[in-house]
N, C-alpha and C positions, 0 to 999 in steps of 0.2 A: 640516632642513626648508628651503625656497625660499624665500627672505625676500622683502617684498614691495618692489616698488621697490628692485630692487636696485641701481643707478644712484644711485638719492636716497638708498639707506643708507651706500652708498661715500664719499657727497658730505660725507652730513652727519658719519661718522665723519673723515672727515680735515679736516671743520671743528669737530669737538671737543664733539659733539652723541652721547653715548653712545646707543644704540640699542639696548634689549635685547628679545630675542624668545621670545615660549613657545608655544604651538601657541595658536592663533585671533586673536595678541595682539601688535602690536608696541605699545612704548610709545618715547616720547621723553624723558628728562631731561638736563637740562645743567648746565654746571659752577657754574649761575649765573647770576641776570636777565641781571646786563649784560656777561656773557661773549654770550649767545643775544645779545639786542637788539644788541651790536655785530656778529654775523655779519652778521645782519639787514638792519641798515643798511648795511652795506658787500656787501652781496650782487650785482654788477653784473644777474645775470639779472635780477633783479625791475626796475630801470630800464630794461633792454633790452624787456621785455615792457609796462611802462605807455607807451613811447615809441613801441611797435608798436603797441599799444591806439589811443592818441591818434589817429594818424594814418590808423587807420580809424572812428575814431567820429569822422569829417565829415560820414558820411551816417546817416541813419534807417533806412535800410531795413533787412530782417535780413541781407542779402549775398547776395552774387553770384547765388548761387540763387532771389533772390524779387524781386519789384517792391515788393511792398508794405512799408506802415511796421507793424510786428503790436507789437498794445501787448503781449504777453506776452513778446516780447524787448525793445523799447522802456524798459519799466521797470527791465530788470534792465541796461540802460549806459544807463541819464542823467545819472547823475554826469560820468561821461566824458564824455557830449555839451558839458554844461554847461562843461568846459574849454577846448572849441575849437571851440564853436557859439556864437553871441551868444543872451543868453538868450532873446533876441524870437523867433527861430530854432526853440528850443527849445522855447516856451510854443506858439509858433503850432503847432507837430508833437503836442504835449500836448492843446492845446483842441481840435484836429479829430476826436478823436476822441467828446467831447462835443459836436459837430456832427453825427455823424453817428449819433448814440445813437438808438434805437427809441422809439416812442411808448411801451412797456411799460418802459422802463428798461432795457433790456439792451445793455451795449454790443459792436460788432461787434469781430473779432479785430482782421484788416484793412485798409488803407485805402490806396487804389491810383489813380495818376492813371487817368482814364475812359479816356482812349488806347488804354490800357495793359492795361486790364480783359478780356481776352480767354482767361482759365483757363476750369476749366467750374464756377466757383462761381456763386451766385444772387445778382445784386450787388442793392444797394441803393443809392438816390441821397438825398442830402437838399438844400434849397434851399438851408440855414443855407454847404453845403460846395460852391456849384459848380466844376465840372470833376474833382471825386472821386468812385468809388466806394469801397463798403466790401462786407464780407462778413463770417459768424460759421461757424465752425465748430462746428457745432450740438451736438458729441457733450462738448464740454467746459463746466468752469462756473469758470474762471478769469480769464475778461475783467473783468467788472467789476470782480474783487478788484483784478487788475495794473494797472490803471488809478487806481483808488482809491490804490494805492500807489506809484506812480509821481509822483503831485498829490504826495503827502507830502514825497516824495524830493525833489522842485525845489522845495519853500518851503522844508526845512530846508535846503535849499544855498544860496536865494538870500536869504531873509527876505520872499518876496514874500507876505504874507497875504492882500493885496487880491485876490489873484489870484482867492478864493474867492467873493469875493461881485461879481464880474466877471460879466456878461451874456451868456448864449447863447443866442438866440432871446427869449425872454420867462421864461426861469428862470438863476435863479445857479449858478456850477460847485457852489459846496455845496447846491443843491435838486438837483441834477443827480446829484451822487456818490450822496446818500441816494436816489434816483431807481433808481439804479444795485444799491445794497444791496437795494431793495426787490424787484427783480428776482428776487434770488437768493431771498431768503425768500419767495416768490410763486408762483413758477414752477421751480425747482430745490429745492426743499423737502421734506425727509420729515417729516410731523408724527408717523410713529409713535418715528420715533429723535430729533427733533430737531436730524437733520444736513444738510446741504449733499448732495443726489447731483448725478449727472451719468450718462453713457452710461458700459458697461465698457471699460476703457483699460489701458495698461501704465502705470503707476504715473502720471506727471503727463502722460503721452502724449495724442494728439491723432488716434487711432485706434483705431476700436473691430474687433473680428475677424470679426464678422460677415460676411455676403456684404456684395456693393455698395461705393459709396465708402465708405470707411471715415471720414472725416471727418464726413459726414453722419448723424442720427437718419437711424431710416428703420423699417419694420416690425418686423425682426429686431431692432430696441436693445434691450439685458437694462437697465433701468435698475439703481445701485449708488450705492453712498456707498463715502468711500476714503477715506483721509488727505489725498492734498493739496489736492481741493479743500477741505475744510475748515477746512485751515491756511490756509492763500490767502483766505478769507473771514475766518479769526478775527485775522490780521494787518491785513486792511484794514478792518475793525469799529475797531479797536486805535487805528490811523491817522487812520480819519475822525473819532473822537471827539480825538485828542491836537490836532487842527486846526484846532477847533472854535472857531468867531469868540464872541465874549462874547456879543452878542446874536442870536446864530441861532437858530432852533427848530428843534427833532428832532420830528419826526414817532410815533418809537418810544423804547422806551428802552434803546438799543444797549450799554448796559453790562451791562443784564440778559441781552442777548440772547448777548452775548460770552460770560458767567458761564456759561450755560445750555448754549452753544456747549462751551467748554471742559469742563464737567463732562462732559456725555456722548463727545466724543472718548474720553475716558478710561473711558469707562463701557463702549462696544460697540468701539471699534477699537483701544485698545489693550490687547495681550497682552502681562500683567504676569510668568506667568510666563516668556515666552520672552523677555522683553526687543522687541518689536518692534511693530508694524503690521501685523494681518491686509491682506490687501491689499484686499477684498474684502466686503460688507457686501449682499446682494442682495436687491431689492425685488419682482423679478415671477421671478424664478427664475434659475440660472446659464448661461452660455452653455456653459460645459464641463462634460463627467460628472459624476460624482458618485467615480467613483473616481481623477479626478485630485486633487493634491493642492496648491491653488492657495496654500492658508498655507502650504506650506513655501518660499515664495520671500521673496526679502527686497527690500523697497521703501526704496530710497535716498534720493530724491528729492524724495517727497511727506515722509520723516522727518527730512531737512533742514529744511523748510519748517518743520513743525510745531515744531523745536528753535527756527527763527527766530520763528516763534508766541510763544513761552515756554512751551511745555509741557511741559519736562520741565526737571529739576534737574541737578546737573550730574554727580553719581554717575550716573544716565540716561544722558546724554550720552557718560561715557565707554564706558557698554557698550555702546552704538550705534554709538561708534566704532570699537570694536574688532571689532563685527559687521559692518562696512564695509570695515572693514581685512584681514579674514577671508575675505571674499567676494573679494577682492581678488586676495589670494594665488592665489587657484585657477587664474588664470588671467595668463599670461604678461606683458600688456601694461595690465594694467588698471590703474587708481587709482582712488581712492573716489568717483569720479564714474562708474562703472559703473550704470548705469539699475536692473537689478533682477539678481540672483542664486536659482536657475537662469534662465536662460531660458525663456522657453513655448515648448513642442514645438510646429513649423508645424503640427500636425496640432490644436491646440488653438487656435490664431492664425493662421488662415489668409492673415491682410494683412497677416503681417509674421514674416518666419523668425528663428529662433533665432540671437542674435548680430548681428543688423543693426539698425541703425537704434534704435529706442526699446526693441529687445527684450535689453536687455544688451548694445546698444554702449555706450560712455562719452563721457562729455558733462561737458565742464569746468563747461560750462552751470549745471548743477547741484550738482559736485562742487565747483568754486567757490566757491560759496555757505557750504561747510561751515568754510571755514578763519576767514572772520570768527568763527560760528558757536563754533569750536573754542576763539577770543581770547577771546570775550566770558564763556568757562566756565573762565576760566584756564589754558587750554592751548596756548599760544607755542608750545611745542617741538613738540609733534606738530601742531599747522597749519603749522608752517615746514617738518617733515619732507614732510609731505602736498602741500604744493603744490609741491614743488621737481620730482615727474615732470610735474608739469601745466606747468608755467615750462619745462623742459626740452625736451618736446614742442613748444612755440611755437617757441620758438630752432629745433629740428635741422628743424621743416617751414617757415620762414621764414615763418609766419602762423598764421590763427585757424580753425580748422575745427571746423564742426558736431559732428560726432560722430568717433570711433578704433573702428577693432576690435578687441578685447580680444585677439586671439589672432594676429594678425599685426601691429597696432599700425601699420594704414596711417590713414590721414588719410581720410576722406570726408566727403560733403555737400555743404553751402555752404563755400565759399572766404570770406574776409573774414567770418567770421559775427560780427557783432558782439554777441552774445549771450555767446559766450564771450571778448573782449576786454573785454567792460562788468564781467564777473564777475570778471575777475583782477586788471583794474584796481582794482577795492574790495577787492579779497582784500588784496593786497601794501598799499594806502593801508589795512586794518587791523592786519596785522601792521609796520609803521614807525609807523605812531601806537601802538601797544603799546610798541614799540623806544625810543624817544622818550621816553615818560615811565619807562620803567623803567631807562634809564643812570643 
């Protein structure tokens, strides 16, 4: 059979990292903690790539391709910023976008000098922010969690708590966050399932297939619930409570809400027998047939997320890995940051063909994410095996790119994306803090 990553299998057998494979299944074990943790640390790639990271998370914005600062990449390199941004730098890029938050709580995606503001979005001004606009891409329900989560990510870096009960307008950033949470449960809410929806998307995408812009609601939207916005909500529920100043007041009681949250994830979205995530959960009916077959895809991305949730154990975990790893192989160039497997035929997705872009290209973006993910379930040797095509990939294209094609394994998108430089950087700084304490 094609083994996957055959590059990274080569790599890691002649660095002494056994690799055995059976059909749907590679696994990693090695000769020994601090055999692995020393490859690890002596690995030069992963220096090479957090030193490339570095040197593009100077700026905010997503790269080359965008003006704007979009908190849904934003949150996922702040750590990184935090190393070669002053934190003032940092917090002031963090609080605007609590400046430019909606009277209903909802925060916008992103946030673009006025200049500069010339796409065909619906911008919106607030006084709190002059000379910015901002915009939301109406068909997601992911801002206010990454936002929410990104607050967490710069106090636990810098110790800054004050930060919460800091002023913006006439309300504190923690009246603002639960502002923010209240949004989602208000107005993105299903009370017959008790889940999070949003418009129908390719798994954490930001496009729905209907006619029109695809970014936008608009007539045609099928509304749906899906894994990751719900994960994205149950992490930053998770967040806002762990950040919680002693004498603040909650409005609701977000631990019940989290409980409640998590039980039904479990209850309508996940398929126990197959091991996976419907993708799919529909509120006014589906935008595709009835004789397509939309569960037989597998959603990566938003089951990352949900892993990063806590929702699943770590037996879980590895079969979702291996359903990752499996998906993987199919196709030449891919690694476990492949967006979904199969792809939607253009004829069922008409705003976005098979293999481009969010429809099963790969996105470190997201794959990224999973090698922490893989540490924290006891799995060093295969997050080390997994990220070593993603590291690889950096090196042979001399930067950070949005998205690969799984079947020619070109580079496209943005250039400099820093979405996928913020993710590798945490990736590699949690496999060497594993490395570390297990010599």
């Amino acid at each position: 059979m094609k083994l996957l990553f055959v590059g990274a299998v080569a790599q890691a057998q002649t660095e002494k990292i056994n690799l055995v494979s059976y059909p749907g299944r590679i696994s990693a074990t090695s000769p020994g903690k601090a055999a692995l943790a020393q490859q690890i640390l002596t690995d030069a790639r992963m220096d090479t790539v957090q030193e490339r990271a570095l040197r593009i998370l100077t700026g905010f914005n997503a790269g080359t391709g965008y003006g704007e600062i979009w908190i849904r990449d934003f949150n996922t390199f702040i750590n990184g910023s935090l190393k070669v941004r002053s934190r003032q730098d940092v917090k002031d890029a963090l609080l605007l976008f609590f400046k430019v938050q909606g009277t209903d709580g909802n925060i916008p995606d992103g946030v673009i000098k006025e200049k500069q503001a010339n796409v065909g979005y619906q911008y919106a001004y607030s006084n709190l922010a002059p000379g910015w606009a901002s915009h939301k891409n109406t068909v997601e329900t992911d801002q206010e969690s990454s936002l929410i989560q990104a607050v967490r990510k710069y106090i636990t870096a810098t110790g800054e708590q004050e930060l919460l009960l800091e002023k913006i307008g006439e309300q504190t950033v923690w009246q603002r966050m639960e502002a923010a949470l209240e949004f989602v449960l208000t107005q993105r809410w299903s009370e017959k399932y008790g889940l999070v929806k949003g418009a129908t998307t390719i798994d954490w995408g930001d496009v729905q297939p209907e006619k029109g812009w695809g970014v936008a609601l608009n007539k045609e939207t099928k509304w749906a619930i899906d894994i990751y916005d719900n994960a994205m909500f149950l992490s930053a529920i998770n967040d806002f409570m762990a950040m919680k100043p002693a004498a603040a007041p909650m409005k609701r009681n977000w631990k019940e809400i989290a409980g409640s949250i998590r039980k039904n994830i479990r209850k309508h979205l996940w398929d126990a027998a197959a091991g996976k995530y419907i993708p799919h959960i529909y509120l006014d009916g589906s935008p595709f047939p009835k004789e397509f077959d939309e569960r037989g895809i597998l959603y990566t991305g938003g089951t990352t997320c949900a892993i990063l949730a806590g929702l699943h154990n770590k037996k879980e975990i590895r079969q979702i890995n291996s359903q990752f790893l499996a998906a993987a192989e199919k196709e030449k160039y891919a690694t476990i940051g492949m967006t979904v497997y199969p792809p939607y035929p253009v004829e069922m997705f008409p705003n976005m063909a098979a293999y481009v872009y969010q429809n099963a290209g790969d996105w470190t973006w997201f794959g990224g994410r999973m090698i922490p993910a893989l540490v924290d379930a006891g799995m060093p040797a295969e997050a080390y095996a997994e990220i070593i095509p993603m590291l690889d990939r950096v090196i042979k294209n001399n930067g950070f790119y949005e998205w690969y094609d799984v079947r020619t394994g070109k580079a496209s998108g943005s250039g400099d994306f820093r979405g996928e430089a913020g993710v590798l950087y945490d990736a590699v700084t949690a496999l060497r803090k594993w490395a570390l304490q297990a010599k």
